[in-house]
C-alpha positions as MATLAB code, in Angstrom:
seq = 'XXXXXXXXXXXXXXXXXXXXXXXXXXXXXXXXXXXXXXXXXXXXXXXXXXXXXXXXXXXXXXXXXXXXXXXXXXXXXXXXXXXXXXXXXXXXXXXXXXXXXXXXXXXXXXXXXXX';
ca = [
     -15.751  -12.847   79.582;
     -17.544  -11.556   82.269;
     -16.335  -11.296   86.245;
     -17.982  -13.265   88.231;
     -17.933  -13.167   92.446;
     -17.506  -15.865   94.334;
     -17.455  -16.610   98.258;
     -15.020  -18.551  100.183;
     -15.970  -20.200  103.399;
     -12.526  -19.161  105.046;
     -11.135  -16.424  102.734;
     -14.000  -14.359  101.980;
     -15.396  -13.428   98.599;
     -12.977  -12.901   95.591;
     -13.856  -11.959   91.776;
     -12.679  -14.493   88.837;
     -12.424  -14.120   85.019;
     -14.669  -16.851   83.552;
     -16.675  -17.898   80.899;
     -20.440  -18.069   80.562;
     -20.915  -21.252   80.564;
     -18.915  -21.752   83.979;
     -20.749  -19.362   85.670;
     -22.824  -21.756   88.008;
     -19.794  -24.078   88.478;
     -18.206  -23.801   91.647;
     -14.529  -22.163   91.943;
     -11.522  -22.669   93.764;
     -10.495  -20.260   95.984;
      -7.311  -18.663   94.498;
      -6.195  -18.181   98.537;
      -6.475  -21.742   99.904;
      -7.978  -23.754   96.661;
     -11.176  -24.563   98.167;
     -14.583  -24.620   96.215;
     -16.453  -21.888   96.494;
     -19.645  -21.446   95.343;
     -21.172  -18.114   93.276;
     -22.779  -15.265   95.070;
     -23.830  -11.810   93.906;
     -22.412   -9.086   95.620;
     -23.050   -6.379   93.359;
     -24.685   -4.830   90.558;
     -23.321   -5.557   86.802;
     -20.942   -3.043   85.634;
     -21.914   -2.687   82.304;
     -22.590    1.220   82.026;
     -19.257    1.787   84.262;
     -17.225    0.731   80.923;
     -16.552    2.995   78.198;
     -18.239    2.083   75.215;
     -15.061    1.413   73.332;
     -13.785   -1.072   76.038;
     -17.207   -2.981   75.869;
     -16.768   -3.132   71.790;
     -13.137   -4.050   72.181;
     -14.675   -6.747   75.179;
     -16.933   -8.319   72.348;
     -14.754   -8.211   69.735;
     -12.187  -10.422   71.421;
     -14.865  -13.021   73.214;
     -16.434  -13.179   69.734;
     -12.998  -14.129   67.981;
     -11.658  -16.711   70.777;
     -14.607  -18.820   69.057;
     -15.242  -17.583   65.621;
     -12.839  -15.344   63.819;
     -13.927  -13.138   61.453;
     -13.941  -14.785   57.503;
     -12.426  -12.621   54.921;
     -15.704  -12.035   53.554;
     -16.787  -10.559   57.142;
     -13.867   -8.522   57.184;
     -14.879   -7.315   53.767;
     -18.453   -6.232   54.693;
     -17.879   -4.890   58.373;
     -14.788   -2.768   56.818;
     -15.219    1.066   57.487;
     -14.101    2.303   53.934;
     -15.031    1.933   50.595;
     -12.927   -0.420   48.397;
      -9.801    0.874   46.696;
      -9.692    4.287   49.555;
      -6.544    5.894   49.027;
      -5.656    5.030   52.952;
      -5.637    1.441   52.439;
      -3.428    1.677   49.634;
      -3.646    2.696   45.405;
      -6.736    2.392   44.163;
      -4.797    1.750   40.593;
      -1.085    0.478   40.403;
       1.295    3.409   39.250;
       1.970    2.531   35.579;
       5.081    3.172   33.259;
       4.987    5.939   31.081;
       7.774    7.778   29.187;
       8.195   10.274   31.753;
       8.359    7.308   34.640;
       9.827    4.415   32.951;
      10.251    2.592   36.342;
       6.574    3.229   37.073;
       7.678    4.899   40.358;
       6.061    8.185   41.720;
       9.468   10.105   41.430;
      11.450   10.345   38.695;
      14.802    7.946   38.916;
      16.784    9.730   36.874;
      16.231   13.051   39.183;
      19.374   13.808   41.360;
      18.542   17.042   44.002;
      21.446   15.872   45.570;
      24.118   16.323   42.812;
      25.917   19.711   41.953;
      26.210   20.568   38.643;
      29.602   20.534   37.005;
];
């Protein structure tokens, strides 16, 4: 959402938080509560904000109205299906040597000194 400036006949002007489509509406003075109407003060600070701030802006305006599907998620993700950071790209299987199916041997004791 983008600031917006407003000016108060007997406070001054003051900056709000507010949605698009309440830009032209007029706000009440968080001082004394009296409507105020919009003015522009100063230039948009767009190019001020760090590029990861303004994609971080737009991703959380764009899901307080549509969240992403699961499909979305699926296309806009980063890596490749089944990359070994989001987790095994094939389930550890049981063998002979790893009856459990677990990446370290059960039966293995590093701990224990022999008799």
């Amino acid at each position: 959402m983008p600031i917006y400036e407003y000016d108060c006949p007997s406070c001054g002007d003051f900056t709000v938080l507010r949605p698009m489509a309440e830009r032209d509406a007029a706000c009440a003075c968080p001082y004394c509560d009296t409507p105020s109407e919009r003015v522009i003060l100063s230039a948009p600070g767009l190019t001020s904000m760090a590029g990861s701030q303004r994609r971080a802006h737009e991703t959380n305006e764009r899901s307080a109205h549509a969240p992403q599907s699961l499909e979305e998620y699926k296309a806009n993700r980063k890596h490749p299906a089944g990359c070994s950071c989001c987790g095994p790209s094939k389930p550890v299987e049981r063998t002979k040597a790893n009856p459990h199916g677990l990446k370290a041997s059960p039966a293995a004791r590093p701990w224990m000194i022999s008799h």
